[in-house]
C-alpha positions as CSV (number, residue, x, y, z in Angstrom):
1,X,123.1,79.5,117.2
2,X,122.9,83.5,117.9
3,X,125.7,84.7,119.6
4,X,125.1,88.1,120.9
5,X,127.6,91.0,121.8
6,X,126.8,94.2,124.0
7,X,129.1,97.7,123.3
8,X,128.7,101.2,124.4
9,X,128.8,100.9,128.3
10,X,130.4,103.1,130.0
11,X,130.8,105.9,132.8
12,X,128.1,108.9,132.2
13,X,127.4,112.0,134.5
14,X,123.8,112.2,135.8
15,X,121.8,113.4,133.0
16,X,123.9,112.8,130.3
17,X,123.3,110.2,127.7
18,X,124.3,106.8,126.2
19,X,123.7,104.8,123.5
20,X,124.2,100.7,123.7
21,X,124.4,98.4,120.8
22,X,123.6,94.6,120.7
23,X,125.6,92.8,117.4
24,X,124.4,89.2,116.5
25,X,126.7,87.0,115.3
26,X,123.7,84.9,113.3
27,X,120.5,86.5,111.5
28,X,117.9,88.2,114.3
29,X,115.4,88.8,111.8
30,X,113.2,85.9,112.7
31,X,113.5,86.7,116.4
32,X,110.3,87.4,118.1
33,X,111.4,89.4,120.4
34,X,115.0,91.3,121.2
35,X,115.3,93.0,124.5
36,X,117.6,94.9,126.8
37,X,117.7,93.8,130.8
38,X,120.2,94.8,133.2
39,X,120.7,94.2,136.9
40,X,122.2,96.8,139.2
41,X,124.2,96.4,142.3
42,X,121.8,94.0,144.5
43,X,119.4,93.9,142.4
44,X,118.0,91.0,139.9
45,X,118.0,91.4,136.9
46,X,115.5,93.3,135.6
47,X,113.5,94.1,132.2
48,X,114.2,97.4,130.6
49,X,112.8,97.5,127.3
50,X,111.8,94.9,124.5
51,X,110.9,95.1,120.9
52,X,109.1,92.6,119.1
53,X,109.7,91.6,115.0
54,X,106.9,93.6,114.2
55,X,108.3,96.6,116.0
56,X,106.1,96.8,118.8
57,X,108.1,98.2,121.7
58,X,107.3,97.6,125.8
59,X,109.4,99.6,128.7
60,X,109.8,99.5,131.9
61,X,108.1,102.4,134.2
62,X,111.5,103.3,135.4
63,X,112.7,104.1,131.6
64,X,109.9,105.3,129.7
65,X,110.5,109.0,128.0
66,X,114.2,108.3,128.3
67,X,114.8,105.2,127.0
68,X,114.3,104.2,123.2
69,X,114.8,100.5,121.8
70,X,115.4,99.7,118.0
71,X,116.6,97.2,116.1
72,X,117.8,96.7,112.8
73,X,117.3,93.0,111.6
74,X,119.5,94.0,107.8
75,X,122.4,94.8,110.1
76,X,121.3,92.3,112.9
77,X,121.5,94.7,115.5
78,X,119.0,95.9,118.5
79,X,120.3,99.7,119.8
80,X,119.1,101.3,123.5
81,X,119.5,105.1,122.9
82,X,119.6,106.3,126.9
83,X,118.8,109.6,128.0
84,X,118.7,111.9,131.1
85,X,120.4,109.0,132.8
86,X,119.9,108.8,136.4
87,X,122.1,107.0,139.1
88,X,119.7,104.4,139.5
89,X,120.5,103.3,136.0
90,X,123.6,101.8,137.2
91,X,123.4,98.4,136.2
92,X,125.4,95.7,134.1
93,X,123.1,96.2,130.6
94,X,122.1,92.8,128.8
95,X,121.0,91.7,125.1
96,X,118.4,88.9,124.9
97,X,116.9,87.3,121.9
98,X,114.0,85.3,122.5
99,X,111.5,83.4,120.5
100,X,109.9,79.6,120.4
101,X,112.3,77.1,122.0
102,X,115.0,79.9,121.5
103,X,116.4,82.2,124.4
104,X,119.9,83.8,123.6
105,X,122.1,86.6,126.3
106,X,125.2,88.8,125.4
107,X,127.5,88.7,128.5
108,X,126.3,92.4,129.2
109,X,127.9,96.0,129.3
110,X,128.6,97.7,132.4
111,X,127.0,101.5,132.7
112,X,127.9,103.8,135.5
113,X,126.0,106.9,136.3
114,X,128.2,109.5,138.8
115,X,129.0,112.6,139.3
């Protein structure tokens, strides 16, 4: 079983940047698809970005052109490089691994955007 582990949270001033990593305890390199969600104050929780084993990447509307998703399957870690981060990207940050009759979640990062 994949254990996953979020880092790099953190409070940011509006516009700044910050980069969140995802480290997997097992191999993620047969993992369809890795992914970052996060869910904000009231909110649900909410797809951000997602990257498949092939490297194809999706975002979400409210991140594209400042978010970036990668992952490195040799060091079996997924990375979300944030820029020009706005208040609204207040959120608790999640790591998800999913693929057939698999679904794995770190326990999630908290990021704080304030002036």
């Amino acid at each position: 079983q994949v254990q996953l582990v979020e880092s790099g949270g953190g409070l940011v001033q509006p516009g700044g940047s910050l980069r969140l990593s995802c480290a997997a305890s097992g191999s993620i390199f047969g993992i369809a698809e890795m992914g970052w969600y996060r869910q904000g104050p009231g909110k649900e929780r909410a797809l951000v970005a997602r990257v498949t084993s092939g490297g194809n990447t999706y975002y979400a509307t409210s991140v594209k052109g400042r978010f970036t998703i990668s992952r490195d399957n040799a060091k079996n870690m997924v990375y979300l490089q944030m820029n020009s981060l706005k208040p609204e990207d207040t959120a608790v940050y999640y790591c998800r691994g999913t693929d057939a009759g698999r679904d794995y979640w770190g326990q999630g990062t908290q990021v704080t955007v304030s002036s």
